[in-house]
C-alpha positions as CSV (number, residue, x, y, z in Angstrom):
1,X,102.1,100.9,93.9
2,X,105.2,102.8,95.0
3,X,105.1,105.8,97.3
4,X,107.1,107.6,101.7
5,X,107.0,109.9,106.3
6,X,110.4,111.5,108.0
7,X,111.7,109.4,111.0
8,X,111.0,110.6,114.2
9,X,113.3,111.3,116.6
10,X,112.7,109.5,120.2
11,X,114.4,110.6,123.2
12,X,115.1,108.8,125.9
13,X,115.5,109.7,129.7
14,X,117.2,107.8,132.2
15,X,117.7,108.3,136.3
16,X,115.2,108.5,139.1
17,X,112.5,110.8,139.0
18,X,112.3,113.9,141.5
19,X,109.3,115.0,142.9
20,X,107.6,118.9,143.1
21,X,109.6,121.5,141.7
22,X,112.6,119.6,141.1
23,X,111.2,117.7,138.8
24,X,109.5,120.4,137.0
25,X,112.6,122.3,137.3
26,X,114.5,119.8,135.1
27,X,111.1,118.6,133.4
28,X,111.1,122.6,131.9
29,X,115.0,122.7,131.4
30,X,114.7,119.1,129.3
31,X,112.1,121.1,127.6
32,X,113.8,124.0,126.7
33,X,117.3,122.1,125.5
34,X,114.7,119.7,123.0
35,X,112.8,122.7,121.9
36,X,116.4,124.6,120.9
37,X,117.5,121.3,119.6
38,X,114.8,121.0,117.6
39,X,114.9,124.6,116.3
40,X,118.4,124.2,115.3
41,X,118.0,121.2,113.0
42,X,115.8,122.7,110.2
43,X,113.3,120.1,108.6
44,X,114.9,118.3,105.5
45,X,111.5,118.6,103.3
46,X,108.6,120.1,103.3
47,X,105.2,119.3,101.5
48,X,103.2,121.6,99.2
49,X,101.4,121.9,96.0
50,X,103.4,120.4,93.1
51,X,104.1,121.3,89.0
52,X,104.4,117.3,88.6
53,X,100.6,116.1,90.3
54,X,98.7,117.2,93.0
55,X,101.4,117.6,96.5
56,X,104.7,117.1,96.3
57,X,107.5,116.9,98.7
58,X,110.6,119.5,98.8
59,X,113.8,119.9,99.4
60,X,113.7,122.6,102.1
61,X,117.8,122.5,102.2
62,X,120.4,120.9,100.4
63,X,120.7,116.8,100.5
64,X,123.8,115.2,99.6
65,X,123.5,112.1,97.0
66,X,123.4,108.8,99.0
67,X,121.4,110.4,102.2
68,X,118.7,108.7,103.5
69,X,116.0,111.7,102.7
70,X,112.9,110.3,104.9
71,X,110.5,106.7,105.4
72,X,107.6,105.8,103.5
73,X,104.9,105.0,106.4
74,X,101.8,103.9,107.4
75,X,99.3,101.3,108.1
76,X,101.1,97.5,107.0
77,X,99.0,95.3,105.6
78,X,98.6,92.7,103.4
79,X,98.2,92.1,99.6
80,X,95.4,90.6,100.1
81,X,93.7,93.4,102.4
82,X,94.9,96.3,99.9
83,X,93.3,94.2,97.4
84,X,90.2,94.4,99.0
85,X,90.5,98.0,100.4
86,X,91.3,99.5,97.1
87,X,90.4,97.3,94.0
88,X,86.8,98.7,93.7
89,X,87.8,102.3,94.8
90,X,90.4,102.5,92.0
91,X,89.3,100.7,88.8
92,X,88.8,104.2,87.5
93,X,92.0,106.0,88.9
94,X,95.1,105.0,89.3
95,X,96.3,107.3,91.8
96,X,97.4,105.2,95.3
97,X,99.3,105.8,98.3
98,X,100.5,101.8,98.9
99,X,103.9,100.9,98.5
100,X,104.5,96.8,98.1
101,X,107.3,96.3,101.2
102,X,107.6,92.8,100.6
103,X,106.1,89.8,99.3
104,X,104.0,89.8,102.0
105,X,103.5,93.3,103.6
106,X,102.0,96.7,101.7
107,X,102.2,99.7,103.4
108,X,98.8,101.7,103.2
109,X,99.8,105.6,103.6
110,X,96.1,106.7,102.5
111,X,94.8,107.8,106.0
112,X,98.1,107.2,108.4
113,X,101.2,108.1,106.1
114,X,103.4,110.3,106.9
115,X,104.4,113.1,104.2
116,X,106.7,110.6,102.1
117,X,103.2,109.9,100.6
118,X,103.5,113.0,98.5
119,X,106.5,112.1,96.6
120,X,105.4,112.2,92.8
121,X,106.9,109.9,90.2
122,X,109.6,111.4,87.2
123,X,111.3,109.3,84.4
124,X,114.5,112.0,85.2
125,X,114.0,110.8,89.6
126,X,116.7,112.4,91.7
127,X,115.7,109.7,94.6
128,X,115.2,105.8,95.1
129,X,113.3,103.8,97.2
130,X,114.5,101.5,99.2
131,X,113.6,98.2,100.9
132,X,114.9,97.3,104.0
133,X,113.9,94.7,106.6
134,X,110.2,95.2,105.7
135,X,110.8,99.2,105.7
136,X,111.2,101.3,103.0
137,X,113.4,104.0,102.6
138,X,113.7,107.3,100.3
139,X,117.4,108.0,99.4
140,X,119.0,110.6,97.2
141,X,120.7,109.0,94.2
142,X,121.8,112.9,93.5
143,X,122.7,115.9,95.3
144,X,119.0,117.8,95.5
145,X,118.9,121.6,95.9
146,X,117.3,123.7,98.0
147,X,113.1,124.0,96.4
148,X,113.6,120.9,94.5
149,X,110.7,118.5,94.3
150,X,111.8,115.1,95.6
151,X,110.6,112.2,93.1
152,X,111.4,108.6,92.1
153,X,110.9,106.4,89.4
154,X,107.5,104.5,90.4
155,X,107.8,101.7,87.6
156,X,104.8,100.4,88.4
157,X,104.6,96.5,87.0
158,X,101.3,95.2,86.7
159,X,100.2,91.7,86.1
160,X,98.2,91.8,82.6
161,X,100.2,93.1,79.8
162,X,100.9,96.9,79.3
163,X,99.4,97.3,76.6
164,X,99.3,100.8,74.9
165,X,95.8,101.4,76.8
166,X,96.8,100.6,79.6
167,X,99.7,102.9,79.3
168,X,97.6,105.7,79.1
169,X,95.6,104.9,81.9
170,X,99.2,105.4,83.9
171,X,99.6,108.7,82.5
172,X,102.9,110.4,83.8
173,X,103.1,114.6,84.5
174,X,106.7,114.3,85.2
175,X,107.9,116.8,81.8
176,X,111.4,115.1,81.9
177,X,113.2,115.7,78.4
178,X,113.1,111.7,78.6
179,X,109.9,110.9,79.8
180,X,108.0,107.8,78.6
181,X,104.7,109.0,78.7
182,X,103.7,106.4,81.7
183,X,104.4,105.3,85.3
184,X,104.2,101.7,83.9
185,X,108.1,99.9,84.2
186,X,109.1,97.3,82.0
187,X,108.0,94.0,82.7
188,X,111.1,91.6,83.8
């Protein structure tokens, strides 16, 4: 099932290291230029309690159509193991935080995702998810303002026929003027 955590940001040191107060000098100045750095760039989303299902993610400033909003991560697995993790847990429910990668590769967000896991489904989305090498990515297919709840279409396509029944056990909360009643896709 589709579902995605921000990047992080990595930084990376180079030169010999100093010893005593040297290093603790520049160890404390490093400190204070990441720390303004990091005050400066203000987060792009932010997770609370949502209209559409449970947490949501928000826009916490304005994002342009086309940027790449923030990564769907957590534990990679396969088919098989989410299969076996989750089959019995969620013949009743089916609320999930995997997202097929590939073929091959789901990634599990239930216990290590980051907050990309929060973004609920809408028939009227204003992002997509993308697939890339084996990672997948949550980009803006419109500009999104400020307070806006992120979402993408989750067109979930399962293998037995969607029947009506099914349908409604795939409810969708999303209140679009368009909405079709489900997070069920079509089948290709």
């Amino acid at each position: 099932m589709k579902k995605t955590a921000r990047q992080g940001r990595s930084v990376k040191t180079t030169g010999a290291t100093k010893s005593g107060k040297q290093q603790n000098k520049k160890t404390n100045k490093n400190n204070k230029l990441l720390k303004s750095a990091a005050a400066a760039e203000k987060p792009r989303v932010v997770v609370r309690r949502s209209a559409i299902h449970g947490r949501g993610i928000f826009a916490a400033n304005r994002i342009v159509k086309g940027a790449r909003i923030i990564e769907y991560t957590g534990e990679r697995i396969s088919h098989a193991e989410a299969d076996r993790r989750y089959a019995k847990l969620h013949e009743n429910s089916s609320h999930t935080m995997l997202f097929a990668a590939t073929d091959k590769v789901v990634i599990d967000a239930t216990k290590r995702g980051g907050p990309a896991r929060w973004i609920n489904h809408s028939c009227a989305p204003n992002c997509e998810a993308n697939e890339e090498e084996g990672r997948v990515f949550i980009d803006a297919i419109r500009t999104i303002k400020p307070g806006e709840e992120l979402s993408y279409d989750y067109s979930l396509v399962l293998e037995e026929r969607h029947t009506p029944k099914l349908k409604r056990e795939h409810p969708c909360y999303c209140g679009a003027r368009n909405c079709r009643g489900t997070l069920l896709g079509k089948k290709r």
